[in-house]
N, C-alpha and C positions, 0 to 999 in steps of 0.2 A: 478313382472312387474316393471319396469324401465321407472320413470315419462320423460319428453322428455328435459326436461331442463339437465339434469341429462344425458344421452343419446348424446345431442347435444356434452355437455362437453369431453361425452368420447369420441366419434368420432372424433372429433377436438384432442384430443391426439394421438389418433389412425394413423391421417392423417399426422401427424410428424414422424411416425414408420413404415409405409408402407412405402416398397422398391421391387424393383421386386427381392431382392434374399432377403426376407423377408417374413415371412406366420406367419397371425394369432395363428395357432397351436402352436406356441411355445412363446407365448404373455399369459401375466396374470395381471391382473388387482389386485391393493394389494388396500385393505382396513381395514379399523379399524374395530375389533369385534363386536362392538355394534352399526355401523352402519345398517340401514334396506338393503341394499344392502347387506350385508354380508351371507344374507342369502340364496340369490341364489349364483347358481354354475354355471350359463353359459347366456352371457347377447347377443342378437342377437344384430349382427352392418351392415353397411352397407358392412364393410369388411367380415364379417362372424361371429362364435362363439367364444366369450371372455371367458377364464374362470376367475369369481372373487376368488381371493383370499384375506381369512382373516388372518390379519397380526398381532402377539401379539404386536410387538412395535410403530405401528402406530397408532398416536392419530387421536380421534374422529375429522375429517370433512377433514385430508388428503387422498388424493388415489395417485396412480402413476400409469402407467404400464410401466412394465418391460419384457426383454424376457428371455428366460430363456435359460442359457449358452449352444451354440450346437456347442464347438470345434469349430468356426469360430471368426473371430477376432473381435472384435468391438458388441456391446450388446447394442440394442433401450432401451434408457428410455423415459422417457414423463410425467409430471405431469397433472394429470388430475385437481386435484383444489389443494388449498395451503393454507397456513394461509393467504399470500395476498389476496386471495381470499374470502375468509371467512369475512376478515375485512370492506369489500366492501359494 
């Protein structure tokens, strides 16, 4: 389970990504290993089903999401938090 401060964050990346020739399905949320998020595989959003993905070169307290390459031009990113974030 996914606390809602944490949730709000994604979401709010999320809503930088959605486009109407754009679907959650092919979005993946990248996290650091030893975050507790890491541990689940699919986080409910208002958009639908996230899958988290843990990422070896991402440090403890970044996430992003990404989508993931489908032969069309142009690929959503979005930072979900940052080190500016962190620092706060």
């Amino acid at each position: 389970m996914v606390n809602d401060e944490a949730l709000q964050m994604i979401e709010n990346a999320l809503k930088h990504c959605m486009r109407p020739s754009k679907s959650i399905e092919n979005m993946a949320l990248y996290v650091c290993p030893k975050s507790k998020i890491s541990d689940i595989k699919h986080i409910r959003t208002r958009y639908g089903q996230l899958r988290v993905v843990p990422g070896i070169y991402i440090p403890l307290g970044l996430s992003y999401i990404l989508e993931d390459p489908t032969g069309m031009k142009g690929r959503m990113y979005s930072w979900v938090s940052r080190y500016a974030d962190i620092k706060k």
